[in-house]
C-alpha positions as CSV (number, residue, x, y, z in Angstrom):
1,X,15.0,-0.8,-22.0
2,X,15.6,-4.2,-20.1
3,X,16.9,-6.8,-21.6
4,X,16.7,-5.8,-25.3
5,X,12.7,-5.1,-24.6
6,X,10.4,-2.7,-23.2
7,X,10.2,-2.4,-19.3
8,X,6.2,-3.0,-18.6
9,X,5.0,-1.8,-15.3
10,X,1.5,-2.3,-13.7
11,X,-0.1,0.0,-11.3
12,X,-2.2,-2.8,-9.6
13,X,-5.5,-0.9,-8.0
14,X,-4.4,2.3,-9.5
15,X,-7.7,4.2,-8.7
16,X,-8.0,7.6,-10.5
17,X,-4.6,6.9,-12.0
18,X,-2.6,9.4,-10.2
19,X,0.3,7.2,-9.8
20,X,0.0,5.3,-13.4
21,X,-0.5,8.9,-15.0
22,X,2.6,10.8,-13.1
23,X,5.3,7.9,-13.9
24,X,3.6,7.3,-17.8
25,X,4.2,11.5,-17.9
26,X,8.2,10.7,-16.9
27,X,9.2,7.8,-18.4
28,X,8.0,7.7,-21.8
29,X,10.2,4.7,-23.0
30,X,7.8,2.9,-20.1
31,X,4.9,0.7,-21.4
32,X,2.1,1.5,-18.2
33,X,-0.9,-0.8,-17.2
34,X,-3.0,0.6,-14.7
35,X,-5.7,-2.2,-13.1
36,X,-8.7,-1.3,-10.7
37,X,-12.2,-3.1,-10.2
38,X,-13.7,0.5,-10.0
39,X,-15.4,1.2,-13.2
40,X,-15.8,5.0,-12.3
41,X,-12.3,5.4,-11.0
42,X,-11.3,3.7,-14.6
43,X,-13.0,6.3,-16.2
44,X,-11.6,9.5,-14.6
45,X,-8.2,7.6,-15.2
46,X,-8.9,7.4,-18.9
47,X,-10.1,11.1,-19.2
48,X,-6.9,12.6,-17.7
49,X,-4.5,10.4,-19.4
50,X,-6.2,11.8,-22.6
51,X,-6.6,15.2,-21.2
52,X,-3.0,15.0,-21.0
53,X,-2.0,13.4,-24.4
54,X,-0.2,10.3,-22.6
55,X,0.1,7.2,-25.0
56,X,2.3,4.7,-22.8
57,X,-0.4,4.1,-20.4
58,X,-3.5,1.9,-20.6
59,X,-5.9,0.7,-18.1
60,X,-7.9,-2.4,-17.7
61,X,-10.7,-3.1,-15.0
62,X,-9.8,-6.0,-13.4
63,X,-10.4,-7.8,-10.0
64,X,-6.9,-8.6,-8.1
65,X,-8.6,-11.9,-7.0
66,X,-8.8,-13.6,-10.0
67,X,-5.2,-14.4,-12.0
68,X,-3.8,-11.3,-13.7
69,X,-3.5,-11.3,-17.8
70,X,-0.1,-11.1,-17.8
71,X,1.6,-14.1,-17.0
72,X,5.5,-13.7,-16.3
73,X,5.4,-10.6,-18.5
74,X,5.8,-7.6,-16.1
75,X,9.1,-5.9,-14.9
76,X,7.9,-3.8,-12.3
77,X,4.7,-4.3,-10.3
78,X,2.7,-1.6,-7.9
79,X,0.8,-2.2,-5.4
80,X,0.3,0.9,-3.1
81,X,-2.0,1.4,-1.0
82,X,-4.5,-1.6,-2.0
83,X,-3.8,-5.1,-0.7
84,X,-4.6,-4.4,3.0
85,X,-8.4,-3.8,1.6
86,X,-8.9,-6.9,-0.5
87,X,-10.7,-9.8,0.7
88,X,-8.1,-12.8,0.5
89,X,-4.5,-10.8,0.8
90,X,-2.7,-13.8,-0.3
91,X,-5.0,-14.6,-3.1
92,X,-4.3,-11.0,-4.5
93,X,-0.1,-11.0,-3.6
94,X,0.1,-14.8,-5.6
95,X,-1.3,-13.5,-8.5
96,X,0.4,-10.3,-8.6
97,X,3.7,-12.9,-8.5
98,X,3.0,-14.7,-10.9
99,X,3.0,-11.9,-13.6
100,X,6.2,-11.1,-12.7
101,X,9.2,-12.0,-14.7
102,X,11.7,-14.2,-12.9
103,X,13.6,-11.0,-12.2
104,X,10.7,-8.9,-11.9
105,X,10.2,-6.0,-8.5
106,X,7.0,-5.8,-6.7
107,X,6.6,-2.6,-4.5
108,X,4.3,-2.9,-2.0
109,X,2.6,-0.3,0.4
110,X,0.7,-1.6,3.0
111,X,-0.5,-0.9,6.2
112,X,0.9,-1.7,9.3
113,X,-0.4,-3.5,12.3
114,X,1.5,-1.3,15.6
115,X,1.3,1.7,13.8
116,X,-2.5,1.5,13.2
117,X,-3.3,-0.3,16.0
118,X,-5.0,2.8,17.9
119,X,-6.9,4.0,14.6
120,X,-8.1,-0.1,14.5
121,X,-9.2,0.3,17.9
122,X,-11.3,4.0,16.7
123,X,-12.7,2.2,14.2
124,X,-14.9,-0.6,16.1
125,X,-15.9,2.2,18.3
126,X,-17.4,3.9,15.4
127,X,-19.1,1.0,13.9
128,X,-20.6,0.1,17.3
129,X,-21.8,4.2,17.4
130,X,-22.9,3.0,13.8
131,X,-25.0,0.0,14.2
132,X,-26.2,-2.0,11.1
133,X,-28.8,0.6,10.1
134,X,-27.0,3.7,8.8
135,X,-27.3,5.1,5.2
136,X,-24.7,5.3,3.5
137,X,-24.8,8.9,3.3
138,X,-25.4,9.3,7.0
139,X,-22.3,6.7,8.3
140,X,-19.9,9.5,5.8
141,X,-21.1,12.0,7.8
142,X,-21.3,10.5,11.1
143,X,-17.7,9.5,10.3
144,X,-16.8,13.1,9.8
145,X,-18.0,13.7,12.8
146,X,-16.3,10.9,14.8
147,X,-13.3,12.0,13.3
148,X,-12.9,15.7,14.3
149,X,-15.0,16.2,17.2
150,X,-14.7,12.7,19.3
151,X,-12.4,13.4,22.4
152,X,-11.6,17.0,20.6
153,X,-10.3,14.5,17.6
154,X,-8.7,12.4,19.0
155,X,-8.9,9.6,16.5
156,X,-7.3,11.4,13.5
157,X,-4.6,12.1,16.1
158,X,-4.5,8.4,16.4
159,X,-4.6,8.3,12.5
160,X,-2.1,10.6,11.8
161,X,-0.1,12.0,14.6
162,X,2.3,14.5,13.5
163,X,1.3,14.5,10.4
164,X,-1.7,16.0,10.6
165,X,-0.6,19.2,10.2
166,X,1.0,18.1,7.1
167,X,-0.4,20.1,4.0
168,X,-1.2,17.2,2.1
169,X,-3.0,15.7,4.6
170,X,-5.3,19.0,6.1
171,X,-6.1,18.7,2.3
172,X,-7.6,15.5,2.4
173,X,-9.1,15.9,5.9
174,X,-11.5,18.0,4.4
175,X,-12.3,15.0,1.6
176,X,-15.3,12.9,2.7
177,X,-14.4,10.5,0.6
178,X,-10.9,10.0,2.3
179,X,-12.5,10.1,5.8
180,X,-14.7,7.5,4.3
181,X,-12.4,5.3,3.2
182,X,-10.4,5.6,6.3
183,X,-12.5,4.8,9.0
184,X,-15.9,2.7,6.7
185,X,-13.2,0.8,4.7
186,X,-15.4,-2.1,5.0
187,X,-12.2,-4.6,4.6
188,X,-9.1,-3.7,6.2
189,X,-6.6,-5.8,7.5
190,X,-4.2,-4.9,9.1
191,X,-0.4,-7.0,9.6
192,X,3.1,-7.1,11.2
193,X,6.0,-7.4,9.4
194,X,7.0,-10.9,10.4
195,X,3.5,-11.7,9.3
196,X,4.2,-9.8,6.0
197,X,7.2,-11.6,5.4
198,X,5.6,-14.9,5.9
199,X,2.8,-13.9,3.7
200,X,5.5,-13.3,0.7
201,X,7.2,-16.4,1.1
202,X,3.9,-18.1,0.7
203,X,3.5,-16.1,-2.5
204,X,7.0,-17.2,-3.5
205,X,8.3,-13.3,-2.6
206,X,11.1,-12.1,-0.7
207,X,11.7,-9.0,1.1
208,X,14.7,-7.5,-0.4
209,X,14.5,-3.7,0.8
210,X,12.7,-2.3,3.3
211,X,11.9,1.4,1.7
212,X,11.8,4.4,3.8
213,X,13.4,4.5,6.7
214,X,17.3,5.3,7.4
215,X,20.3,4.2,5.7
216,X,22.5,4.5,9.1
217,X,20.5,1.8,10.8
218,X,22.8,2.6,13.7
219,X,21.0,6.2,14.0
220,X,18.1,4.1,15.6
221,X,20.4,3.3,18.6
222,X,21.9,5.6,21.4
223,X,24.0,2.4,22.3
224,X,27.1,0.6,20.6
225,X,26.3,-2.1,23.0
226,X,22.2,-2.7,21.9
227,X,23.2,-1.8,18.1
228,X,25.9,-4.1,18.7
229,X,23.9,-7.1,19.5
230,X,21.0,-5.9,16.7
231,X,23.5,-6.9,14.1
232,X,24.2,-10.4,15.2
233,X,20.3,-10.6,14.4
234,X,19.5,-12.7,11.3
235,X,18.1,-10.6,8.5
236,X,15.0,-11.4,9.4
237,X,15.0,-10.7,12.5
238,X,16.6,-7.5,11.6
239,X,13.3,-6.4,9.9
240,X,11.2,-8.0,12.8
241,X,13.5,-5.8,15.4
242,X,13.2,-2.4,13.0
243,X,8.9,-3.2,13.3
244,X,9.0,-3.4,16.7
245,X,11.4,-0.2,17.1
246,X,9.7,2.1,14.9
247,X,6.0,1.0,15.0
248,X,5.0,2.5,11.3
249,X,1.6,3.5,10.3
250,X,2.8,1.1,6.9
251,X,5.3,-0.3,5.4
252,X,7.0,0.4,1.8
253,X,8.6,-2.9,0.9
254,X,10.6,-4.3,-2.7
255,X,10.0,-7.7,-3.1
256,X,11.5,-9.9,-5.5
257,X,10.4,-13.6,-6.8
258,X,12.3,-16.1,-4.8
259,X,13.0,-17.8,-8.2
260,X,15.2,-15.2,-9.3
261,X,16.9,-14.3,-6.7
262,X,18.0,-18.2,-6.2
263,X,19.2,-18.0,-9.6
């Protein structure tokens, strides 16, 4: 409990439920919300969160452009994986904000611009291979194709690099639907992280952690005289520097209202 109350956390774009279900599963104190515009993702969500007896966890289908139903009411808010494909990112970030309480945390997973940039680059080739006039059906499999047999696949090198041997992910290269929605996503894009941090101020967010990478920041140099001058950086600039070091594929970032932390 927070505060005297309930912690309430929302899954924003939760899909299947995956995320929503596995947390609901753990914490059972934990009042989950899971939101997605997909009515037959919604539904598969509902059916395993039955199959599996879990009573903490609702979902609602809702579209991340319009104002969420849960104004300053939410402790936590996830976002993983989902505002890189909506149509007006800041639209979707503001409202996500504003059903935060004042001292609310908003994870964020998002793609990143240097990491991606060769896979962005695969995938205007394949939609000038494309053209305007392919099925459905047909660009899925064209995809596949593009995928594993251009330049003896090339582009899910670009995609995934090392990883790609990674079991989770020779799992899902045999998914259509996640070869699909990595290279037909038809809205994708794609930022840095100064432009991320400039896009949560806007939104009245802050970058408080960014998630995922070492906690000896030092580790990253083989110099005491470049680390040196990296901590004289502003902790902006910090971030920007870290971007431009490490190039990620995406970022993982807390973010806290701007309200609360001036508080």
């Amino acid at each position: 409990e927070k505060k005297g109350k309930q912690i309430r956390v929302l899954d924003a774009g939760c899909g299947t439920g995956n995320t929503s279900i596995a947390l609901a599963r753990q914490y059972k104190n934990v009042e989950f919300v899971g939101l997605d515009n997909s009515a037959a993702s919604l539904e598969k969500a509902r059916q395993e969160a039955e199959q599996q007896q879990i009573r903490n966890l609702s979902f609602l289908r809702w579209d991340l452009m319009n104002p969420v139903p849960y104004d300053g009411k939410l402790d936590i808010v996830l976002c993983l994986g989902v505002l890189h494909h909506t149509a007006n990112m800041a639209r979707a970030l503001c409202n996500l904000r504003n059903c935060l309480d004042t001292y609310g945390d908003l994870y964020l997973w998002i793609y990143g611009r240097h990491g991606r940039h060769r896979h962005s680059l695969n995938v205007r080739l394949l939609a000038m291979l494309l053209g305007t006039g392919a099925r459905t059906a047909a660009a899925s499999a064209l995809a596949m194709e593009f995928a594993f047999n251009v330049d003896n696949g090339a582009p899910l090198d670009d995609l995934l690099g090392r990883n790609r041997l990674d079991p989770v992910h020779r799992i899902a290269l045999k998914d259509p639907v996640w070869i699909a929605d990595q290279f037909l996503n038809p809205h994708e894009t794609l930022l840095d992280l100064e432009e991320l941090t400039g896009l949560a101020t806007a939104c009245g967010l802050e970058i408080e952690q960014l998630l995922g990478i070492r906690d000896d920041l030092s580790s990253y140099f083989n110099s005491a005289a470049l680390y040196g001058r990296f901590t004289k950086l502003s902790g902006e600039d910090r971030l920007i520097a870290l971007d431009l070091l490490l190039k990620p594929e995406r970022y993982f970032v807390l973010l806290r209202n701007r309200s609360g932390l001036g508080a």
